[in-house]
C-alpha positions as CSV (number, residue, x, y, z in Angstrom):
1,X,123.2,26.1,113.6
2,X,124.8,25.2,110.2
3,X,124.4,22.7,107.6
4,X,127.4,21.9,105.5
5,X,127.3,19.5,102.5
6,X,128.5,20.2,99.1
7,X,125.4,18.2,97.7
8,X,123.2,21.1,97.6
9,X,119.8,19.5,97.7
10,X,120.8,17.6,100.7
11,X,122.1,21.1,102.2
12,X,119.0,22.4,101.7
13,X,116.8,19.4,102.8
14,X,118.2,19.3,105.6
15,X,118.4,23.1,106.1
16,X,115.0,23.9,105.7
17,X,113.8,21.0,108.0
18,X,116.0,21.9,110.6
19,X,114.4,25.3,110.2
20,X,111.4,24.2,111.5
21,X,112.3,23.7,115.1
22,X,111.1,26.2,117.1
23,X,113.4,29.3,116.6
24,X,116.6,27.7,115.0
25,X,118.0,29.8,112.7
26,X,119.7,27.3,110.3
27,X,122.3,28.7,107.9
28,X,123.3,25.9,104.6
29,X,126.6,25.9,103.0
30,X,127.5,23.8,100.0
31,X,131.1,25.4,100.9
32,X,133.0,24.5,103.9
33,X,135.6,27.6,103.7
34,X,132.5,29.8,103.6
35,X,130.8,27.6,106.1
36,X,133.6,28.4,108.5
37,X,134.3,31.8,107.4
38,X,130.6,32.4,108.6
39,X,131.3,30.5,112.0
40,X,134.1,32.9,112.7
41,X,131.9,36.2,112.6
42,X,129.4,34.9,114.0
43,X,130.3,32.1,116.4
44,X,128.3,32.9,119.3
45,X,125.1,32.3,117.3
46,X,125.9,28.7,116.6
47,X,125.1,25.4,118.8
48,X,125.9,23.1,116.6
49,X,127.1,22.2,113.2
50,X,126.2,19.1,110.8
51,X,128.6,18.4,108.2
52,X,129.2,16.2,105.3
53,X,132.6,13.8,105.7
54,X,133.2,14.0,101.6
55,X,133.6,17.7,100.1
56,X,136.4,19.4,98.2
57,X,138.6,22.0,99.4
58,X,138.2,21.3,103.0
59,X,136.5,17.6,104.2
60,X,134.0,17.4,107.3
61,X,136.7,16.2,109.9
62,X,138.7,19.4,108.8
63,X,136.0,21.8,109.3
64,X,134.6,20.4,112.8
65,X,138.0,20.2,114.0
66,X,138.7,24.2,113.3
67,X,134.9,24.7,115.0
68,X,136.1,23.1,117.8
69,X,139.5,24.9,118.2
70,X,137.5,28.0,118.0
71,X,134.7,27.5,120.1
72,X,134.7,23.6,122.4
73,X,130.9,23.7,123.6
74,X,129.6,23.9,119.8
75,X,127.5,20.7,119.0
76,X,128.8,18.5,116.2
77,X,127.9,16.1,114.0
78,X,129.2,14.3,111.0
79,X,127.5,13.0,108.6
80,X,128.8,10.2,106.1
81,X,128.0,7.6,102.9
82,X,131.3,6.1,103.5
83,X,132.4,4.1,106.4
84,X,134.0,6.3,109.1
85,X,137.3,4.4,110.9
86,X,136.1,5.0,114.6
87,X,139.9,5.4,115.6
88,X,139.6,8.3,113.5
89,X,136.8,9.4,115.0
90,X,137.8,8.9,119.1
91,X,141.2,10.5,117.8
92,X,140.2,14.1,116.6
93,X,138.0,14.2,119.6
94,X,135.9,17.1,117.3
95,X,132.8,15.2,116.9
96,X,130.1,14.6,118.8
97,X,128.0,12.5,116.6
98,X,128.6,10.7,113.6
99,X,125.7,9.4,111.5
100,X,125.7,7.4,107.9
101,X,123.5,8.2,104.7
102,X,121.0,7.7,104.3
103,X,119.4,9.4,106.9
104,X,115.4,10.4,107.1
105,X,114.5,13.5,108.5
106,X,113.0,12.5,111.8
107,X,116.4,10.7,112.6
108,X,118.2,14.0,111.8
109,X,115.6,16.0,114.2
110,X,116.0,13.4,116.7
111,X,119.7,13.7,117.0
112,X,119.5,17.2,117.1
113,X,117.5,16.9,119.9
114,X,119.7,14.9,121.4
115,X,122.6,17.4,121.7
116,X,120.7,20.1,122.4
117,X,118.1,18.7,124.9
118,X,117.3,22.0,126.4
119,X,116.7,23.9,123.4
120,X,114.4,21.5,122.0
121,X,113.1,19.5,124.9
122,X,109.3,21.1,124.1
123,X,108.6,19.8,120.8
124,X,106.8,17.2,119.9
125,X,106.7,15.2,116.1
């Protein structure tokens, strides 16, 4: 799985917490080009991908939407401080989840485990 945000203590918060669940490799990008250069060599590996909304070059709706063209049964979340039009959301129909800042930890986990219920459906907090 990948973490994207251009905030790179939240990228790594959330990177290194995510790490902890069972045997997720969790890569962190502060980059979104280089977040989905990565996801093109090595799509297979991923499950799901958590993205900021806000970043330069490429925004969060951008990037999930590529993801998706590339590979549909990757996970997705977005993740936002702003308000999020839900028309926008039901329209690009490249997000599976979108959650608002702040967000703890244990509601991050728990919406991980969420979309990947099988992966994760043995841990307990």
């Amino acid at each position: 799985m990948s973490v994207v945000d251009d905030e790179h203590d939240i990228m790594s918060l959330f990177s290194d917490a995510l790490s902890e669940l069972g045997d997720a490799s969790v890569y962190g990008f502060i980059d979104s080009t280089l977040a989905l250069k990565h996801f093109k060599l090595h799509q297979l590996d991923y499950s799901l991908i958590i993205s900021d909304y806000r970043m330069p070059t490429m925004d969060g709706i951008e990037l999930l939407k590529k993801v998706k063209a590339i590979n549909s049964s990757v996970k997705t979340i977005l993740i936002s401080a702003f308000d999020i039009d839900e028309k926008l959301f039901e329209e690009c129909k490249c997000i599976d989840k979108i959650l608002q800042k702040p967000i703890t930890i244990p509601e991050l986990i728990n919406e991980v485990e969420v979309l990947l219920p099988n992966r994760y459906d043995c841990l307990t907090h």
